[in-house]
C-alpha positions in Angstrom: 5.5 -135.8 125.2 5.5 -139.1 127.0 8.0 -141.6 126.4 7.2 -145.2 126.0 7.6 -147.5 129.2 10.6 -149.6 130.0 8.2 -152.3 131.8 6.5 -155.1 130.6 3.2 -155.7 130.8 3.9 -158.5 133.1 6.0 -155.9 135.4 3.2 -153.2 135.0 0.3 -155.8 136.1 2.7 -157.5 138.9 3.1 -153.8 140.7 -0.7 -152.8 140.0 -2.0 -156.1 142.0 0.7 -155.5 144.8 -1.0 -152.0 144.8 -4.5 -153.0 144.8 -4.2 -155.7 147.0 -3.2 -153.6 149.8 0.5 -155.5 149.8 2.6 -152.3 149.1 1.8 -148.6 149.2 2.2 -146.4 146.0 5.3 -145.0 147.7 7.2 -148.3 148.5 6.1 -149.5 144.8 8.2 -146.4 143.9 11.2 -146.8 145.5 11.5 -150.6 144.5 10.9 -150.4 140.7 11.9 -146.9 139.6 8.8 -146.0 138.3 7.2 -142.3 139.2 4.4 -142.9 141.4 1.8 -140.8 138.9 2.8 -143.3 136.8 1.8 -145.9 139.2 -1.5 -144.3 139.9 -2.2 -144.3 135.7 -1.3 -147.7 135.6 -4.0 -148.4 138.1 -6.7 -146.2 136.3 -6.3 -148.3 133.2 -6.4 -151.5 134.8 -9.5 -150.5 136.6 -11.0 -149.2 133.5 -9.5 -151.9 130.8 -8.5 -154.9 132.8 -4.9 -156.0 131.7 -5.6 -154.5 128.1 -5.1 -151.2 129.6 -1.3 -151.7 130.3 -0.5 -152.9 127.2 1.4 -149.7 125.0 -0.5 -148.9 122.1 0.9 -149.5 119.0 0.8 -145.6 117.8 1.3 -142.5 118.6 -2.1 -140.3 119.3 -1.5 -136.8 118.4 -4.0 -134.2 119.7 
């Protein structure tokens, strides 16, 4: 079960666009925020698919 993320949506979108923009790799992005770098790539996915709306948390829990 995932947890919820400590980031904002601010810090989520701020690490994507150092990502994308070819500023920092995935693996420097990792060591300077914490954050598990399949958790950076997800991150990515959904900002790619959904623009910012993609990082935001959703408000409930899906169950499957």
């Amino acid at each position: 079960m995932s947890k919820r993320s400590s980031k904002s949506v601010a810090e989520k979108l701020e690490i994507v666009l150092l990502y994308l923009e070819r500023e920092r790799s995935i693996s420097t992005l990792t060591r300077h925020s914490g954050v598990d770098h399949q958790t950076i790539k997800d991150w990515v996915r959904k900002y790619k698919g959904s623009d910012i709306e993609g990082l935001k948390e959703s408000r409930i829990w899906k169950k499957y």
